[in-house]
N, C-alpha and C positions, 0 to 999 in steps of 0.2 A: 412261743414255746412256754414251758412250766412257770410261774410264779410271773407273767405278761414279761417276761423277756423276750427278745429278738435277736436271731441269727439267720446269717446269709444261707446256710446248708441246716439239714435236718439233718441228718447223723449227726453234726459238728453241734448243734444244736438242744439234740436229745441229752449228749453227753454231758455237754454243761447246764442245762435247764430240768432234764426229763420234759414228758410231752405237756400238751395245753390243757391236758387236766389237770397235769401235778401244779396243786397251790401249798404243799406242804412245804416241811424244813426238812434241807438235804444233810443237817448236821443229827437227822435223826428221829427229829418228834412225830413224825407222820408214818403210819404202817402204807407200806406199797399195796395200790391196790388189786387182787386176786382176778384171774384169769381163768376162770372155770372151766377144764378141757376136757369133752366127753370124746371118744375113741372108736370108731366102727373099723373092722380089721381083724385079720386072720391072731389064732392065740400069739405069737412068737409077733406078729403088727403091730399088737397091742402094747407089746415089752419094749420092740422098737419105737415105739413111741412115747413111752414112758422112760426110756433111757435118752431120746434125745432133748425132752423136755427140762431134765437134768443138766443137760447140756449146754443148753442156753442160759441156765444161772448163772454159767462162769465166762470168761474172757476167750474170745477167740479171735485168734491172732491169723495172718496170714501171710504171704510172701512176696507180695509185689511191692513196689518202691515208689506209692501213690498214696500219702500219707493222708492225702487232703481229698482226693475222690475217693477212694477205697480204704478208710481208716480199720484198723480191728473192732472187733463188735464187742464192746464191755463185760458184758450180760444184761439179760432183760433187766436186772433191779437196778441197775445201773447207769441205764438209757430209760428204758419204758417207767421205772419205777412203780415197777408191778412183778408180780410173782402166779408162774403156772401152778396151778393147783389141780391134781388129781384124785381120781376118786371109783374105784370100782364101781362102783354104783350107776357112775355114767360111762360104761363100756358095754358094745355088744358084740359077739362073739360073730365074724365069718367062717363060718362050719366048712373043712376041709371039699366035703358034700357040694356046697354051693361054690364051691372055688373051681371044682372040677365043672359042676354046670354049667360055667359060666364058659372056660376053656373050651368046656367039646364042642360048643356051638360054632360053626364052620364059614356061617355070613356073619362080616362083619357088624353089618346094623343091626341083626338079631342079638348079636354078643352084646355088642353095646347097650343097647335098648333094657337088657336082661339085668347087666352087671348095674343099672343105674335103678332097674327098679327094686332087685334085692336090698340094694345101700339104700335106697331111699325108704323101705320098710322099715330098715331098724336103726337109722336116724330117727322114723316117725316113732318108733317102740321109747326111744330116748325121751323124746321129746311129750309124751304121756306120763311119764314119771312124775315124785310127787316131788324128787330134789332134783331138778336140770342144771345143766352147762350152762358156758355163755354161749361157747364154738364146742362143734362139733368135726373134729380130724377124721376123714375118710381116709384110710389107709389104704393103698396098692401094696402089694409084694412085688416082689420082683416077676413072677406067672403073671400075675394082673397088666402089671405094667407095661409089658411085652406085648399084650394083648391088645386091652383097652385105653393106655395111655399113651404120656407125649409121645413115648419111642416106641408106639408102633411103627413101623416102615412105611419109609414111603410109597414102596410099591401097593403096598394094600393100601393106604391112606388116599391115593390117586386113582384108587379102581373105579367110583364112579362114572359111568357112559353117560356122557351128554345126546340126549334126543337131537334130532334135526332139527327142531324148531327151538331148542335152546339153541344151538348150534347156528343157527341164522340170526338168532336176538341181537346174540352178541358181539358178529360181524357187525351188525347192522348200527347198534352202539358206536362200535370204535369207528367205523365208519363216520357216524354221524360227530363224533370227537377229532378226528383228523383235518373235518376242514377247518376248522378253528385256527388261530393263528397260535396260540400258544393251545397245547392239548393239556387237558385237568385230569386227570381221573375223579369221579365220580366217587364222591366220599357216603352215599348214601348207603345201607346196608344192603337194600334189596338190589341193587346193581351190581354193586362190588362182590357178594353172593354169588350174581350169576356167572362173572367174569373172571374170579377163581374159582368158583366152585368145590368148595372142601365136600367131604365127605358129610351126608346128610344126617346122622346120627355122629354125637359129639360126643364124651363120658361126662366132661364136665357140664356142657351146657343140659344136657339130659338131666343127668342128678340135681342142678340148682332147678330147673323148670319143676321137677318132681317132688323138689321140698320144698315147693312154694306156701302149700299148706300149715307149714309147720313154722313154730318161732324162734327157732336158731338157725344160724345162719353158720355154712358149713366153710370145712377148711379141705382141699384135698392134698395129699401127700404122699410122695411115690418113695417107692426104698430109696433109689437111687438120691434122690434128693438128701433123705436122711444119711446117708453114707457120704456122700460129698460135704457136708456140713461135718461130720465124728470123725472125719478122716486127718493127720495131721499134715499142713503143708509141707509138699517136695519142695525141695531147692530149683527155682528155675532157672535153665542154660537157654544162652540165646543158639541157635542152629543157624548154618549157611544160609535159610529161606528166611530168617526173618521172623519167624513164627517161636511163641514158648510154649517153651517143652517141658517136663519134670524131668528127673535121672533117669526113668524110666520109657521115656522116648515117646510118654501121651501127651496130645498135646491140650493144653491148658485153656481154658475161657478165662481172658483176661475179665471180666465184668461178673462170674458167676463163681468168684472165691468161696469160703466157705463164711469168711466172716458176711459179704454182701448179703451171699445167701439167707444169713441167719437175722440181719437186718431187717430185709424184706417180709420173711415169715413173720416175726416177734410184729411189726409196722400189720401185718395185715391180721395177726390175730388179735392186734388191742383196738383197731377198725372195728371190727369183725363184733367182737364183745362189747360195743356200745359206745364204746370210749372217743374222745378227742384227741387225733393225735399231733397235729400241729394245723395252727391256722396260717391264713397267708394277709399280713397285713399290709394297711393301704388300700384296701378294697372299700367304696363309698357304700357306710352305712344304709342299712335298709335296702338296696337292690339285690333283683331277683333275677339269678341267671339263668337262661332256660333254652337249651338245645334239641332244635327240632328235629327230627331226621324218620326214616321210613325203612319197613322192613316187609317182605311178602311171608304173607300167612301159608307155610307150607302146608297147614292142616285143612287147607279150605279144598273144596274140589275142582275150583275154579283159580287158573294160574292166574288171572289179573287182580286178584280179591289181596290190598295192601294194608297196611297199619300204620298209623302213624304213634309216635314215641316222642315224650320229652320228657327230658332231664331235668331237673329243678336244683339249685343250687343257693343256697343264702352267702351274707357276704361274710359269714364264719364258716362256714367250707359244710355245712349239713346239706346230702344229698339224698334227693329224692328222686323217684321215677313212676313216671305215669303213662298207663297204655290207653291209648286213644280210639276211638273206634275204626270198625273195620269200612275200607270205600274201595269203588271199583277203577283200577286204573290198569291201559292196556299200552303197550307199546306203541301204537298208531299216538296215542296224548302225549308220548316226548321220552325222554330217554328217562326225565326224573319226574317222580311222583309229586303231584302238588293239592292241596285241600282248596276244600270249597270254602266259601264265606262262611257260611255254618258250623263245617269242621272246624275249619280254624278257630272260628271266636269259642265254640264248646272246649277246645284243645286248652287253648292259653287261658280261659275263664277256669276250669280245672286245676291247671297249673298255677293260678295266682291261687285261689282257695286253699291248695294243698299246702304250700308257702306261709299261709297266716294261719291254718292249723296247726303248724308245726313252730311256727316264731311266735304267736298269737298276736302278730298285727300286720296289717297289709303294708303291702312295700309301699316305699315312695317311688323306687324306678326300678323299670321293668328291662332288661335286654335278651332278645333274642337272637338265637345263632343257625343258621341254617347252612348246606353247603351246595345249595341251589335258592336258584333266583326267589324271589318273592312276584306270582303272578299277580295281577291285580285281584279279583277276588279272595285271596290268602290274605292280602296286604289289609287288604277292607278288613276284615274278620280277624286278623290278630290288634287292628286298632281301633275297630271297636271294644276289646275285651278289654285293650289299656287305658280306653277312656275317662275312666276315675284314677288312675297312675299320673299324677302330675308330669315323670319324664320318663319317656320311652326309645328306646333304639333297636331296631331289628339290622341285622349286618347278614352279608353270605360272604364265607371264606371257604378256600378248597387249596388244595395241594398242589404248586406249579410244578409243572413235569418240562415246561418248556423255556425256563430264563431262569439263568444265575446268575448271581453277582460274586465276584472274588476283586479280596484286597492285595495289596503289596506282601510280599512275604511267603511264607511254607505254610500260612494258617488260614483258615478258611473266614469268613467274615463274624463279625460280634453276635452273640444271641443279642437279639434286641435290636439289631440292625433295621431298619425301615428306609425303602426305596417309593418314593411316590411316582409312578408311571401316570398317572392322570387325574380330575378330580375323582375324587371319592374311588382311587382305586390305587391300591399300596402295594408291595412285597415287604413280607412281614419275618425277620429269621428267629423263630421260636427257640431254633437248635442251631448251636454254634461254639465258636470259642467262647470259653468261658474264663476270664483272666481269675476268678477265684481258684479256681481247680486247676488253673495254668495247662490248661488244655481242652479241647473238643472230644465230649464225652460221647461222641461214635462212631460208627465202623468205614461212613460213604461221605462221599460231597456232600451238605447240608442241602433239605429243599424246602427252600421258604412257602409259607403261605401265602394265598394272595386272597386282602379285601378288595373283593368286585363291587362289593355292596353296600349302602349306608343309608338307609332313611333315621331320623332321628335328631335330638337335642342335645348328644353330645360331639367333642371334639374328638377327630380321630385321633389324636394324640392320645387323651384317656382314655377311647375303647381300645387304643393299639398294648396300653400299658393293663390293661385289666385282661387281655388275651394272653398275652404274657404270666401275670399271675395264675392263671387259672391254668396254666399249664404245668404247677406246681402241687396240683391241688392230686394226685394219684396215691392214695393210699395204700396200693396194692404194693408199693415199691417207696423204696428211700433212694431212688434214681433221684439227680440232681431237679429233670424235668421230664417231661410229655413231647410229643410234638403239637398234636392238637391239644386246646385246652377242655376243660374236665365234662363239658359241655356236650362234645362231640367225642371224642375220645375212644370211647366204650359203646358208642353207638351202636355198634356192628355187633359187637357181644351181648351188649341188653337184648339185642333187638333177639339177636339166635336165640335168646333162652326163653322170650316173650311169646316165640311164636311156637316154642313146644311145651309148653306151660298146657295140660289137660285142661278140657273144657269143663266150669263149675268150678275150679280151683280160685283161689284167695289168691289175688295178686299183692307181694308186699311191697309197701311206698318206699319203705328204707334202702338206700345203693347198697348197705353192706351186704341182703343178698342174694346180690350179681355179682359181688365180688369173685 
């Protein structure tokens, strides 16, 4: 945290340190550093947004009796030790006109498609300017949001028809996952894509792929959201079922208080803006963390035409991402996509270079993370590129759907718990009880991870505790942890927005944005 101090939690942490940029004195002598916030959003969006930004200068307080997972939010200057600055200048106006254009469109993916390339025009108008933001706030109203965002319905959110030959893939998949003695799920993007199936046109991931071009990196924001943060806490009743309620008989999302809420925004717009918001220490100097994973090119015309993606990560938490070329992989070659010896060593030779352009010196070690096997020509090809990397480790972990472990008692087992099932093949519990917050911050039975995999010069005990760290590493959240770490994590999301990114467009290396 701020001034190289350490703490176990980040809110608890920001509170008493500020973030890992703050080196100044908290008795004063240091000015908070400015959060330049430019505004896209209808006129009365705009206001709502400049009222909530207000908002967060000051202490918000909340109602649950979870003092140590769910603390009150101080204010930005007070945690972040930085101040939102605004500024007409970087606001643009969404015209009544185009709010209505966006509505009367009747197909969803036309809507969506529309509403992200208006925002993404006059993000672009911002971003021509001769004074810029650092973030840029996409504004929803409450019509938008109904529309184009989270709470559109499900029933339109599910209207997608699967072809017959999707339709048979994806038997054919689970299928081939069944005879397995324990079943995985398939953590790669383009699988997992075909196997829920979300609707093909996204808001968010449209609008980031569309302002790929441009140098700020955006925020979106639904009314709803802002009203849940300005609203002041009800008194919670506990009811017959078990569930909270207000006095008013709604019921309550224990995790999405108003203070957490305002955590998470302030944590993802000082990300966002360039900033360090906390590192995670204990992580071995000079290694470069780098997560493989694959996603299918919906723009190609050819269903088998895949991509491969990796994540780049230093061992101070700056993240990078890099798209890797396009190759031909078809369902008959295996459930999961895998590179050739060529790809690979192009992929991971990319990936080390992008690492030393950004730290200005090559690693000493290298690890990769994949959540499928390493074929032998893969294996060739990512070590040949580590050949000048004194130590290297390539690992595959995935999500066990089929073994649990539970201890004595009402609590579910320790994060950090490690089950060795054979050589080189562990159960890993990312997510668990957590005796600092005196309880298991989620909603189901915890499900471990499992390393299948391990070529390499280090101990499983270090890679088991550096998977662990890096599940720490999500900026988008002042969540305690991740399941998967930072590596694989966001996979499925890079990957969505990677592959609707216009062609000719400027790919940016920086994660903050995908955020």
């Amino acid at each position: 945290m701020g001034g190289n101090n350490k703490d176990y939690d980040q809110k608890h942490g920001l509170a008493l340190y500020g973030p890992a940029e703050w080196s100044g004195d908290d008795a004063g002598d240091s000015t908070p550093l400015k959060i330049r916030i430019g505004i896209v959003g209808t006129g009365d969006g705009i206001t709502e947004v400049n009222g909530l930004c207000r908002k967060l200068s000051e202490r918000i307080i909340n109602n649950f009796k979870q003092p140590i997972k769910a603390p009150p939010f101080p204010g930005i200057e007070k945690s972040f030790r930085a101040k939102l600055v605004l500024n007409d200048s970087w606001n643009v106006v969404l015209s009544s006109g185009e709010v209505q254009r966006i509505l009367d469109i009747m197909n969803y993916d036309r809507r969506v498609k529309e509403a992200a390339t208006i925002y993404a025009d006059k993000v672009g108008n911002i971003c021509r300017r001769d004074s810029k933001p650092d973030v840029i706030v996409c504004h929803q109203d409450s019509r938008l949001e109904n529309s184009i965002g989270a709470s559109t319905s499900p029933e339109e959110k599910n209207r997608t028809i699967l072809s017959r030959q999707d339709r048979n893939r994806i038997n054919r998949i689970k299928d081939n996952l069944s005879k397995h003695l324990f079943t995985f799920a398939p953590l790669d993007p383009e699988v997992q894509d075909m196997i829920e199936m979300q609707v093909q046109q996204d808001f968010r991931r449209q609008l980031k792929a569309l302002c790929m071009d441009h140098d700020i990196p955006t925020q979106i924001l639904a009314h709803s959201t802002i009203t849940d943060i300005q609203k002041p806490p009800a008194p919670v009743i506990r009811n017959n079922t078990g569930n909270n309620r207000d006095d008013e008989g709604r019921e309550v999302m224990k995790n999405q208080d108003a203070a957490t809420i305002a955590w998470n925004l302030c944590a993802a717009l000082y990300f966002k803006a360039g900033y360090s918001t906390w590192r995670i220490s204990g992580l071995k100097e000079g290694t470069c963390y780098v997560g493989v994973s694959f996603y299918r090119d919906i723009e190609s015309t050819n269903n088998d035409m895949r991509a491969s993606l990796a994540q780049i990560f230093t061992d101070e938490g700056r993240g990078m991402v890099l798209r890797g070329d396009l190759f031909h992989w078809s369902e008959s070659d295996g459930p999961n996509p895998h590179l050739s010896k060529d790809s690979a060593l192009a992929l991971l030779t990319d990936a080390l270079k992008l690492y030393e352009s950004h730290t200005g010196h090559k690693p000493s070690r290298v690890i990769v993370h994949k959540t499928s096997d390493y074929l032998e020509d893969e294996a060739k090809g990512f070590r040949e590129a580590a050949s000048e990397i004194p130590y290297h480790d390539f690992i595959s972990m995935r999500k066990s759907r089929g073994l649990y472990m539970y201890r004595n008692g009402s609590e579910p087992p320790l994060r950090g718990t490690v089950v060795k099932l054979e050589q080189n093949r562990y159960l890993v519990y990312t997510v668990g009880y957590v005796p600092y917050l005196k309880s298991y911050p989620g909603p189901r039975i915890p499900h471990p991870i499992e390393i299948w995999k391990h070529e390499g010069d280090s101990s499983v005990e270090e890679l088991v505790r550096e998977v662990l760290a890096l599940t720490r590493l999500n900026w988008n959240s002042t969540g305690f942890n991740s399941y998967l770490p930072i590596t694989l994590q966001f996979a499925r999301s890079v990957g969505s927005i990677l592959t609707r990114v216009p062609k000719n467009s400027r790919i940016q290396n920086e994660y903050r944005y995908y955020m």
